[in-house]
C-alpha positions in Angstrom: 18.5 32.4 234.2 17.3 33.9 230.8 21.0 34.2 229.6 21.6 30.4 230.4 18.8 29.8 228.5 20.3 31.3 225.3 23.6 29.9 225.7 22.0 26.4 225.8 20.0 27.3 222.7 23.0 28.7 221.2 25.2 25.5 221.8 22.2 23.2 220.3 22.1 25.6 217.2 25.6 24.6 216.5 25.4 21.1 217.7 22.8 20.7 215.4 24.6 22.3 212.6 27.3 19.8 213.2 25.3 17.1 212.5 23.4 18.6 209.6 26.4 17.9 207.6 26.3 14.1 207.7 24.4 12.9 205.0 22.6 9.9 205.5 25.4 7.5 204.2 27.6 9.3 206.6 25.6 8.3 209.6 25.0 4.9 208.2 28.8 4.0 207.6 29.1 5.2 211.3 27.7 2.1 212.9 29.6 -0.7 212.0 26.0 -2.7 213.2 24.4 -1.3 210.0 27.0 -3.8 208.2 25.4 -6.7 210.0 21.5 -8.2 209.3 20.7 -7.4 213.1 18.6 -4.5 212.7 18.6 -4.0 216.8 22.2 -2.6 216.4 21.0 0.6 214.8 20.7 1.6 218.1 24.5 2.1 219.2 23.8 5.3 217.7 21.8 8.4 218.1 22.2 10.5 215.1 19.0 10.8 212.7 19.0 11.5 209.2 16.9 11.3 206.4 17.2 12.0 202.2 15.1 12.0 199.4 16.5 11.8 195.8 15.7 11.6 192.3 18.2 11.0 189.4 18.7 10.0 185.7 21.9 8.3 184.1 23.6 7.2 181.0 26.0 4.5 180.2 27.8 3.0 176.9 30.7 1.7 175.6 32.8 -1.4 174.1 34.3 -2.4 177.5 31.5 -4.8 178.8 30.1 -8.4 179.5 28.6 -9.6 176.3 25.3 -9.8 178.1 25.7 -5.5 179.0 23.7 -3.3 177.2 26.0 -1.4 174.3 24.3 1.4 175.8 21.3 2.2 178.1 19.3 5.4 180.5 18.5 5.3 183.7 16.1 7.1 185.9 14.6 6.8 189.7 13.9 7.9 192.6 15.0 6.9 196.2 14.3 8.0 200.4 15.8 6.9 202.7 15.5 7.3 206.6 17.1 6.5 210.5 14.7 8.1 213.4 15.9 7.8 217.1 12.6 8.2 219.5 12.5 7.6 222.9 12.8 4.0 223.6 13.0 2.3 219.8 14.5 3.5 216.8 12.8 3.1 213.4 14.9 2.9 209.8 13.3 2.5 206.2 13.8 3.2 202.1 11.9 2.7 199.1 13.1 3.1 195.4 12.3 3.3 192.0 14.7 2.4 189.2 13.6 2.2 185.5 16.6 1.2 183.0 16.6 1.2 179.2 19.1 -1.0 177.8 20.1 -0.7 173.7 21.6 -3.7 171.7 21.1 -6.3 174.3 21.2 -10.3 174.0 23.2 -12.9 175.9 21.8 -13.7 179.2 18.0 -13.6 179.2 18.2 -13.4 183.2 17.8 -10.0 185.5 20.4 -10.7 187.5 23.0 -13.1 185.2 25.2 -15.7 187.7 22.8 -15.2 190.4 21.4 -18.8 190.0 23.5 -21.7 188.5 21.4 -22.1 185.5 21.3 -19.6 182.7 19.4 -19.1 179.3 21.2 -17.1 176.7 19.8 -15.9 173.6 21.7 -14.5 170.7 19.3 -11.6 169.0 20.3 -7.6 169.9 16.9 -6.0 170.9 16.0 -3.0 173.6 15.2 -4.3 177.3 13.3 -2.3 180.1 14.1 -2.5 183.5 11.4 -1.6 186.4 12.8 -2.5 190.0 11.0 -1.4 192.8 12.9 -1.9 196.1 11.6 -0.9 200.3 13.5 -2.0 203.6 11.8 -1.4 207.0 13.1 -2.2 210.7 12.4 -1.3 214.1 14.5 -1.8 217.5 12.6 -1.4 220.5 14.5 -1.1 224.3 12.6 -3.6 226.2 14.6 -2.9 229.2 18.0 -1.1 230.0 19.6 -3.8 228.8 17.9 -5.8 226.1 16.7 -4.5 222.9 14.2 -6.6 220.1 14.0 -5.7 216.5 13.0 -7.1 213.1 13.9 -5.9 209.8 12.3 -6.8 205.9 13.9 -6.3 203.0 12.2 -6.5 199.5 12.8 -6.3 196.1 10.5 -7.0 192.9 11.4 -6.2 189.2 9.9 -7.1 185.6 12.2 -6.8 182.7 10.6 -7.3 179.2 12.7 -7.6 175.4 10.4 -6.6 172.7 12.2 -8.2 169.8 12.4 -11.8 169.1 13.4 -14.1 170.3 11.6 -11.9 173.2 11.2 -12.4 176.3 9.4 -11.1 180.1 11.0 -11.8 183.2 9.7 -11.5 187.0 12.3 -11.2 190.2 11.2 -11.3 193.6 14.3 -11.0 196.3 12.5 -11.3 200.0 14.8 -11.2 203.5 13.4 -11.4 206.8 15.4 -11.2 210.0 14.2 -11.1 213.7 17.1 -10.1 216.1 17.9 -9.5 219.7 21.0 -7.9 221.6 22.4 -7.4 225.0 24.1 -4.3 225.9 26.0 -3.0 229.2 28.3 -0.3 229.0 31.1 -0.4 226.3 30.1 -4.2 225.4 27.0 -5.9 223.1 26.3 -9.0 221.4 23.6 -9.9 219.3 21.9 -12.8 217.2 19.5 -13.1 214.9 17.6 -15.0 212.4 17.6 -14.9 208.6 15.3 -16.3 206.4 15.8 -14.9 202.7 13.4 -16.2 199.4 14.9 -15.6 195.8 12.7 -15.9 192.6 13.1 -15.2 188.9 10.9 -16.8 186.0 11.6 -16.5 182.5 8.9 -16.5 179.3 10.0 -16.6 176.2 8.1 -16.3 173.1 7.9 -15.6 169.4 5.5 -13.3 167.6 4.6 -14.2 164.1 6.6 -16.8 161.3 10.6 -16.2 160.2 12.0 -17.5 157.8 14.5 -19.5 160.3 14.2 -20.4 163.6 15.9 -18.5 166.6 18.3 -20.8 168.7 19.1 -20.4 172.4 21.6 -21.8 174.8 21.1 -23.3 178.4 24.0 -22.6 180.4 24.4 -25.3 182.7 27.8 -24.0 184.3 31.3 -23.0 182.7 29.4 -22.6 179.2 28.6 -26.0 178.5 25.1 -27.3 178.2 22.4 -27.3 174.8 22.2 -25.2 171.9 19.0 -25.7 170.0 16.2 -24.1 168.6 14.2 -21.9 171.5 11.3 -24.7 171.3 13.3 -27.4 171.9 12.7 -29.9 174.8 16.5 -29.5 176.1 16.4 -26.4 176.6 12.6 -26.2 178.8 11.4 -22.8 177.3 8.1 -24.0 176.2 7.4 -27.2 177.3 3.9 -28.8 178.2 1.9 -27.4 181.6 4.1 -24.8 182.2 4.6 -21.2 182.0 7.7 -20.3 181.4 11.1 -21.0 183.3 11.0 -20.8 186.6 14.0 -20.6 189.2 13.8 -20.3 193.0 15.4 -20.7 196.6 15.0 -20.5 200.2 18.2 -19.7 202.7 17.5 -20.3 206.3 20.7 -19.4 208.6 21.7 -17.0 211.5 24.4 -14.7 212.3 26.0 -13.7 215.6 27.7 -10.4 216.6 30.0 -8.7 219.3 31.1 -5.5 220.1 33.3 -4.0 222.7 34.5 -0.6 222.2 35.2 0.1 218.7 35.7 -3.7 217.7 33.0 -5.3 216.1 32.8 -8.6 214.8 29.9 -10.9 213.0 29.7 -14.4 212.1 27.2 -15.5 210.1 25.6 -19.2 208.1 22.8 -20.0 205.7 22.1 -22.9 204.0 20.2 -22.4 200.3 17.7 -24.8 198.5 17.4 -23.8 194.9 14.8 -25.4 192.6 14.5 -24.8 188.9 11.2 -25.7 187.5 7.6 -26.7 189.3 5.4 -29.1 190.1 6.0 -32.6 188.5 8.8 -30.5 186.1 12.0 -30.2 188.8 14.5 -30.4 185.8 17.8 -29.1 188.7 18.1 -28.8 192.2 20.7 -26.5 194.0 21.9 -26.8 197.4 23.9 -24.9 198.8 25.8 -23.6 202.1 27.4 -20.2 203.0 29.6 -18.4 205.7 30.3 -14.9 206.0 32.3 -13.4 208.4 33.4 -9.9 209.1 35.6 -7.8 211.6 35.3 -3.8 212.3 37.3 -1.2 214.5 36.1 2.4 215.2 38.6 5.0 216.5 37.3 8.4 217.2 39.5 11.3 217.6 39.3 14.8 218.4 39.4 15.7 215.0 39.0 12.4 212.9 37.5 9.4 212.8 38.9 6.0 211.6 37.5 2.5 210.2 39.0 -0.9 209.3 36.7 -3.4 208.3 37.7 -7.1 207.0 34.9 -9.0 205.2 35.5 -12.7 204.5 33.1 -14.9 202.8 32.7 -18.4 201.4 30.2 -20.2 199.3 29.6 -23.5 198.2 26.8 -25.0 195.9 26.2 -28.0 193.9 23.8 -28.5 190.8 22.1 -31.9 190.1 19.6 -32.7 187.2 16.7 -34.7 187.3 16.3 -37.4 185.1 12.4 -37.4 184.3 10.3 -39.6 181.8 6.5 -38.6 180.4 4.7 -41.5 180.4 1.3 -41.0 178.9 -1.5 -44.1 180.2 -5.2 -44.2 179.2 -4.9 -40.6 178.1 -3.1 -39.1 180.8 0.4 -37.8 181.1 2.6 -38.6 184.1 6.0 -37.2 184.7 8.6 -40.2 186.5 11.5 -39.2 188.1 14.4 -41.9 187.5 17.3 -40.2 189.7 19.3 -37.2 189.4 22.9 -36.9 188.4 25.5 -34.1 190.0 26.6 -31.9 187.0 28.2 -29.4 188.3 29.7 -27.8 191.9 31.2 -24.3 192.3 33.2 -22.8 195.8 33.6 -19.1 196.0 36.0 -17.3 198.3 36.1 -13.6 198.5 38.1 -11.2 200.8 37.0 -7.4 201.5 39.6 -5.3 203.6 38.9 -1.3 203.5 40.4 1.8 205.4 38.3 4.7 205.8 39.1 7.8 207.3 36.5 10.6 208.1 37.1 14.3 208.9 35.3 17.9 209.0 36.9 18.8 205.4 37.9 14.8 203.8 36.9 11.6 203.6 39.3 9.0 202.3 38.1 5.2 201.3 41.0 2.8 200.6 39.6 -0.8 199.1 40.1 -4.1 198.0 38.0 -6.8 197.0 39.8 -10.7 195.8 37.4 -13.1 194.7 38.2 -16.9 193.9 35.7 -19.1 192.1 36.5 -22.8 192.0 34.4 -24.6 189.4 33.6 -28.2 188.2 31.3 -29.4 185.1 30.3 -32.7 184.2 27.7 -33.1 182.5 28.4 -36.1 180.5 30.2 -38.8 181.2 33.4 -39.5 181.4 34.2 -35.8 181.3 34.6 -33.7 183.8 36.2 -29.9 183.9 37.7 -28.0 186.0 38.1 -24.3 186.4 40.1 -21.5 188.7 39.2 -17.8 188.2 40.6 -15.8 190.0 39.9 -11.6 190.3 40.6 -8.6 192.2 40.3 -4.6 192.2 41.5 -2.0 194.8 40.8 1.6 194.8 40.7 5.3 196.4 37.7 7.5 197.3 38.2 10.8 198.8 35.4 13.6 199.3 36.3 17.2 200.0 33.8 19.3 201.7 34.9 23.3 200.5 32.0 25.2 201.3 28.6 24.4 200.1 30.8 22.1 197.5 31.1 18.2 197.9 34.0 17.3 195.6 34.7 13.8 194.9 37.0 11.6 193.3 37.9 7.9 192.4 40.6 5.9 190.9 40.6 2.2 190.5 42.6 -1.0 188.9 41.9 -4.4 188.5 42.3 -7.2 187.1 42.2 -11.6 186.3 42.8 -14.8 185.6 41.7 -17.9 184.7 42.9 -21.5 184.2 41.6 -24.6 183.0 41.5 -27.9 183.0 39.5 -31.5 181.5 40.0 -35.0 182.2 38.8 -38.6 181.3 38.1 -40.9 183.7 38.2 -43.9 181.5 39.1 -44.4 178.3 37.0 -47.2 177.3 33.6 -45.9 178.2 32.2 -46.0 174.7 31.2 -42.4 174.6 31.9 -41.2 171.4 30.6 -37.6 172.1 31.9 -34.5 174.4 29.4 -31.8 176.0 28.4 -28.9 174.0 30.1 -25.5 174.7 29.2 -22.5 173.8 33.1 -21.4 173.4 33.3 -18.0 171.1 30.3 -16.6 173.8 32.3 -17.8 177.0 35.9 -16.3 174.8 34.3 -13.1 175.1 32.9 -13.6 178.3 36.8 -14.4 180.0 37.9 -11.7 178.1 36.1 -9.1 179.8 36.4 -10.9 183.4 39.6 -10.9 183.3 41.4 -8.0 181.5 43.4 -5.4 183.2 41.1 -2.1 183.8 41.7 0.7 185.1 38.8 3.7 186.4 38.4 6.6 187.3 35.9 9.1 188.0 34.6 12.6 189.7 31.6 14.2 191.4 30.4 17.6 192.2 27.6 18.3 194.6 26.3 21.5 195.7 24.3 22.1 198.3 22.7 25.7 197.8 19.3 26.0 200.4 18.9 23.8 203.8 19.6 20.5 202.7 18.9 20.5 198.8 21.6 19.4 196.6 22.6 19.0 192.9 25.2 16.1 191.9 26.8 16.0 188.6 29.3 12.4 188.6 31.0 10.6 185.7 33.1 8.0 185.7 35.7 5.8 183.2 36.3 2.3 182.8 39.5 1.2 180.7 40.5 -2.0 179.4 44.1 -2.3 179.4 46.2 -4.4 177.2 43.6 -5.2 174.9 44.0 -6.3 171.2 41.2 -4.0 170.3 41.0 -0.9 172.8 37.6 -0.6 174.5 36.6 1.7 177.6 33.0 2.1 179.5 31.7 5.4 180.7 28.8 6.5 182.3 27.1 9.8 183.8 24.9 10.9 186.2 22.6 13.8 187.7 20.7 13.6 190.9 18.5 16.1 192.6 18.3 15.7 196.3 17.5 16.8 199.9 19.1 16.3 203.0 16.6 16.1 206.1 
């Protein structure tokens, strides 16, 4: 009895050993539920893991969006965990980022393209970065068959410039998602509900007198829109009653899911309504829609495992502007909204197949992402403008595990293109003027998003006493083709502990 006592201990010793060696990403690549928003699918598997990390970075070079920092540090500190108990399973992160950036102007937003509406400004000056970031879910058997969960995500950052035209910047990113699943044997489905709230307000401001005054740009899609002093009424940085510029939406939607064996598939719908500006002041409004679909297969061997995963996606937005009047009456100011014009519309397609294949000693990550953005602009009429851009990158990971060594390495290329076009719709309309663009800024801009590059980078981590690791990684980003050669690099140092 004894001696079957220590082969059993024996066999979980090297059972758990086994498992000790997938890192947390490992065991969350596994599930092909983890892809999904339906936090109750964390439960198709059993293996808990758990890291804590801290790490600092560096980045510079020419080959970069003209609203990238020339250069910039980075330093934070991340957790990350997936605990199986009895009859509910609980998952969670929180990080810490802080980012320096050198030489910065262009884009005063934290997160440029994210809304339709942009504000560029055109002074180099030193950004910080804080972004604070924490998930939490919990899936809960409520009988043999039926599970319940709910998941949060939240991110908040602040970004401040320091140097005129300067500027501070608050983002809130908020996703909520209540789920349910059925399960019997080798099939499950799901469904839940998304609810998601975006948020980012901008302040400018000047300190002190200069000699001239500093000019900004509103964006109102494809590059066209106002240039004009910061102050100026076009451009709603400082106007009357309200602080700042403020842009926000709410997406509502709902995604479905299946699994039978190793197939997995999701299908999922939201529906966005953006506002830019507040109370009386609703200057654009934003609507949009968005499906998302995706397909998985699992095969595990005896020795290897293998994934496919397909991700498809499509979104579709419009942009209309308010037409508003102040009309001041017996000494107080009233803000009339005459209509609203459609300015500008923009479809985006995108297309994400991926191989992977897993093993004691390699893993092997073949990609591929194509994304299509179909644009339209008109702001003034009889104008309109039309654009196609069109992009795509594919690459190779591969991690070898040799020893207490984790060797990794990456090669990527990619490339664009873009095509244009503008149109009248009447010749006689009397309109003696065209809308504004802001055409050396978007030159550069095109430039970058579309040129030929090709990357590559390594890693080395070692993981010298149960569960701590070092990482050293650095990577390369060339343009190819260019008239004036430019590349991007960056490198990184992390500090960790698998648990």
């Amino acid at each position: 009895m004894s001696k079957s006592r220590y082969i059993c201990a024996f066999c979980l010793l090297l059972c758990s050993m086994a498992v000790s060696a997938q890192t947390y990403k490992r065991v969350l690549r596994g599930n092909l539920w983890n892809d999904s928003q339906n936090i109750t699918g964390v439960r198709q598997d059993t293996v808990s893991r758990s890291y804590a990390e801290l790490f600092t970075g560096y980045e510079g070079g020419e080959f970069r969006d003209p609203s990238q920092a020339r250069q910039g540090w980075s330093a934070g500190a991340v957790t990350a965990s997936i605990r199986h108990l009895e009859k509910m399973t609980l998952k969670g992160s929180f990080s810490f980022v802080q980012t320096e950036g050198y030489d910065m102007c262009g884009s005063m937003s934290i997160h440029p393209g994210f809304y339709p509406v942009d504000v560029l400004e055109f002074t180099p000056g030193r950004k910080t970065l804080q972004t604070y970031a924490f998930d939490g879910g919990i899936s809960y058997d409520l009988t043999p068959g039926w599970r319940i969960g709910a998941m949060m995500d939240f991110e908040a950052a602040n970004m401040a410039k320091r140097k005129d035209l300067r500027h501070d910047n608050w983002w809130l990113d908020m996703t909520v998602s209540p789920g349910l699943m059925y399960h019997a044997g080798d099939f499950a489905a799901g469904v839940n509900y998304i609810f998601r709230k975006t948020g980012e307000t901008i302040k400018a401001d000047q300190v002190g007198t200069s000699e001239s005054s500093y000019y900004a740009f509103l964006d109102k899609g494809m590059m066209y829109g106002v240039y004009a002093p910061w102050t100026g009424s076009g451009l709603h940085l400082q106007e009357y009653g309200m602080n700042g510029f403020p842009m926000k939406a709410f997406s509502n939607g709902a995604s479905l899911q299946m699994q039978y064996k190793g197939l997995f598939a999701e299908a999922e719908y939201l529906h966005t309504s953006g506002v830019i500006g507040e109370k009386e002041y609703i200057w654009f409004l934003f609507p949009g829609d968005a499906v998302n679909a995706r397909i998985g297969y699992r095969h595990a061997g005896e020795k290897a495992q293998h994934y496919a995963r397909l991700g498809f996606g499509w979104k579709g937005r419009e942009l209309d502007e308010n037409v508003l009047e102040k009309v001041t009456s017996n000494g107080v100011a009233t803000v009339i909204q005459h209509g609203s014009n459609n300015i500008a519309s923009e479809n985006t397609w995108t297309l994400s197949p991926e191989y992977e294949f897993v093993s004691e000693k390699v893993e092997v990550l073949a990609y591929a992402d194509v994304v299509l953005k179909e644009k339209m602009s008109s702001q003034m009429y009889p104008y309109i403008y039309t654009q196609s851009l069109l992009t795509w990158n594919a690459g190779l990971k591969a991690l070898f595990h040799i020893g207490a060594f984790d060797l990794g390495a990456h090669v990527g290329y990619g490339s664009g293109s873009v095509t244009e076009e503008d149109k009248t719709l009447t010749d006689a309309s009397g309109v003696q003027t065209s809308p504004y663009r802001l055409q050396d800024w978007y030159d550069l801009q095109m430039a970058y998003t579309t040129a030929q590059r090709l990357g590559a980078g390594l890693s080395l981590r070692y993981n010298f006493w149960k569960g701590l690791y070092v990482e050293a990684a650095g990577s390369m980003l060339h343009g190819v083709g260019l008239a004036t050669p430019a590349s991007r690099y960056d490198a990184t140092l992390k500090l960790g502990y698998n648990f």
